[in-house]
C-alpha positions, 0 to 999 in steps of 0.5 A: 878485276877478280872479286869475292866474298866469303863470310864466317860465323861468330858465335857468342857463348851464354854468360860473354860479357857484352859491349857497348853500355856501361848499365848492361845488366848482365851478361849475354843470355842468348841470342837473336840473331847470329853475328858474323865476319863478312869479307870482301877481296879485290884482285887486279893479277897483282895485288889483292886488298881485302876489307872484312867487317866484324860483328862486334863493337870496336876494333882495336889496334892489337887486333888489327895488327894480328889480322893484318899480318896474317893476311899478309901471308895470304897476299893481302892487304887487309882493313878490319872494320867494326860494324859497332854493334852494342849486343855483341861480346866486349872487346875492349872498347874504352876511351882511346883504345885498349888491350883486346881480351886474349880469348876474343883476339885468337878468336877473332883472329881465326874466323876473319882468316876463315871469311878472307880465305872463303873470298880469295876462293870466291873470286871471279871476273866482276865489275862495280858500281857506285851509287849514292844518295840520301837516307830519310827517317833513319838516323839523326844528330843525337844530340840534337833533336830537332836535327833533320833525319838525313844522312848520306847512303853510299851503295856499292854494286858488284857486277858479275861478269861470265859466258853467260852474262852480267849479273848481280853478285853482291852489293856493300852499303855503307850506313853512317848510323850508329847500329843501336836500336836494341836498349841496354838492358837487352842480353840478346847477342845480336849485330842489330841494325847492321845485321838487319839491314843485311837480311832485308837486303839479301830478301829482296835480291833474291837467293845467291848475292850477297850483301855486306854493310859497313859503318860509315862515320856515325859518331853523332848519328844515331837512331834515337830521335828516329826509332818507334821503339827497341825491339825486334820489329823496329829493327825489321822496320828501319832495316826495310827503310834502308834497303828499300832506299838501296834498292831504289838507288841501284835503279838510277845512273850509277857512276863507274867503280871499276872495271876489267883492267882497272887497278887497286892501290892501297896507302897508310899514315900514321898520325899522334893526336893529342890527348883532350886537356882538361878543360877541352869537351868540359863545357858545363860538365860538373858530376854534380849539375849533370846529376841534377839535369838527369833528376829534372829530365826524369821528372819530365817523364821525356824519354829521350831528355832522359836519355840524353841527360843520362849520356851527358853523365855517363860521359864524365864518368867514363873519361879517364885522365889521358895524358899520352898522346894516341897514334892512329893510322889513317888508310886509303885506296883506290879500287878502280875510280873508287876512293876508299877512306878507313877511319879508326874509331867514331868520327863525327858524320861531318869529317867524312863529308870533308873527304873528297876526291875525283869520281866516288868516294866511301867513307868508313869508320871504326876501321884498324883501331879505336882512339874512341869519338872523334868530334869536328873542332867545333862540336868541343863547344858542346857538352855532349857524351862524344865530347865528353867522353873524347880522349882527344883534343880538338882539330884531331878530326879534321888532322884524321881527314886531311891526312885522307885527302892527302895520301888519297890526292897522292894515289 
């Protein structure tokens, strides 16, 4: 098995409308820390799959399509994959998908051909390693604050293979936590946790390997109850915690992902959700109540009431009445004794704890569309912003996550 990388910036001009928060005060007035493309390719003689993640705050199916087709031509079966930065440009991320802005699509379009041809040119003789293991102090249920700060940390390890030896070449985490650490009133361009995470890992593994970070499912998990606070050091504060954490699981037993001879194979299914009816997700959801709700939280003075109250609101106010169905496509592959899972839009952290298969397995999220938050069935029982603001009804998740464990046990 031949692997590269290959990575392309993405700059974001002074005065670009900034995604991810409908009370952002302005547009972006300059940058933090630079955004990216990040790329990696697997090529067993035959086929070649490819999986690039973008700095930016959704991935719509317009997008997708064009990057998916270009690569095509290059031999390549591609996902693109949001990391879900909130401070990065607006690509048109609204309930249940949208139409990318035409200046972002083009743009998008070159730099993540750029990144996918920079790790064709890459590739050499590697083989992986799967790891995975527990994530303390990180990230949480949102919604929910005296949930325990536990999510799942899947570590990928790139072997290179030469006359000289092994060594490492690189490493893929997938991280199931919202990368939203920077407040909305932040207009610093940045890819925040996602983008931290990567500078801390390639720090401690030293010059010459690299290290790409995916979302995983983190539709209900986030830094909210976790975070000491929203600037520039806590990013480098909970970035430590994770790569830390990555490193100490690169030193216990990891399990095969693949090796010389092993094989890449790829599936897709497209699926209709229903969209949400009007009384699914409405569970004490009248304007008027969360509007008293917002009042009392701000008399408390608890910032996280505050905030939670305030998300509760902004969820009834940013659902739109759908009455089309959404089609989305669900991808899986195999990548030696790696399955792989792309999700489109947020599912909850759950739906990608129900998808297994035999030997390791990642999960990510945010992949090749945006049909918007993706809750279990039961969460509708809730009236939380995901639910809220969800376009789709409920079991949507769990016909996403089936349709995985399928087209993964068919492989």
């Amino acid at each position: 098995m031949r692997v590269g990388h290959g990575s392309a910036d993405l700059p974001v001009p002074d005065g670009t409308p900034m995604g991810g928060y409908l009370d952002r005060p302005g547009p972006s007035a300059g940058l933090l820390d630079p955004l990216s493309v990040e790329a990696i390719t697997w090529f067993d003689g035959e086929r070649r799959f490819a999986l690039a993640t973008a700095d930016i705050i959704c991935v719509n199916e317009d997008l997708a399509h064009r990057v998916r087709s270009e690569a095509r031509s290059l031999g390549c079966e591609l996902w693109l994959a949001a990391t879900h930065t909130h401070s990065g440009p607006e690509t048109g991320c609204v309930p249940g998908g949208g139409p990318t802005p035409g200046a972002w699509l083009d743009r998008l379009s070159e730099v993540v051909g750029v990144a996918v041809r920079r790790a064709i040119d890459n590739e050499c003789p590697c083989d992986g390693e799967a790891r995975r293991g527990e994530l303390h102090g990180v990230g949480a249920d949102r919604s929910q604050p005296s949930a325990p700060a536990v999510v799942p940390l899947t570590v990928i390890a790139v072997h290179e293979r030469s006359e000289k030896g092994e060594r490492v070449a690189g490493v893929l985490v997938v991280l199931p936590v919202h990368p939203t650490v920077l407040p909305a009133t932040s207009r610093l361009v940045s890819a925040d946790l996602v983008g931290a995470v990567r500078r801390a890992l390639r720090a401690r593994l030293g010059p010459g390997v690299w290290a790409v970070v995916a979302t995983g499912a983190a539709g209900d998990i986030s830094t909210r109850h976790t975070r000491r606070g929203q600037d520039a050091a806590e990013l480098d504060r909970l970035a430590g915690m994770v790569a830390d954490r990555c490193l100490e699981l690169l030193r216990e037993p990891p399990d095969r992902a693949w090796a010389a001879g092993s094989r890449v194979a790829w599936a897709a299914r497209r699926l209709v959700l229903d969209p949400a009816g009007p009384g699914e997700g409405a569970v004490a959801a009248d304007p008027a109540e969360l509007v008293r709700g917002l009042r009392a939280a701000e008399e408390s003075g608890d910032p996280v009431a505050v905030r939670m109250a305030r998300s509760r609101l902004e969820g009834v106010r940013a659902r739109s009445a759908r009455a089309n169905p959404i089609g989305v496509h669900v991808h899986t592959a195999r990548i030696g004794q790696l399955s792989v899972a792309g999700l489109p839009g947020e599912p909850f952290l759950a739906v990608a704890e129900s998808i297994t298969s035999e030997g390791p397995v990642m999960v990510l999220g945010y992949v090749n569309g945006y049909p918007g938050y993706l809750p279990t069935a039961e969460a509708y029982g809730r009236a939380e912003y995901e639910v809220l603001v969800s376009q789709v009804a409920p079991g949507s998740a769990e016909m996403l996550a089936g349709a995985a464990r399928q087209l993964l046990e068919d492989m």
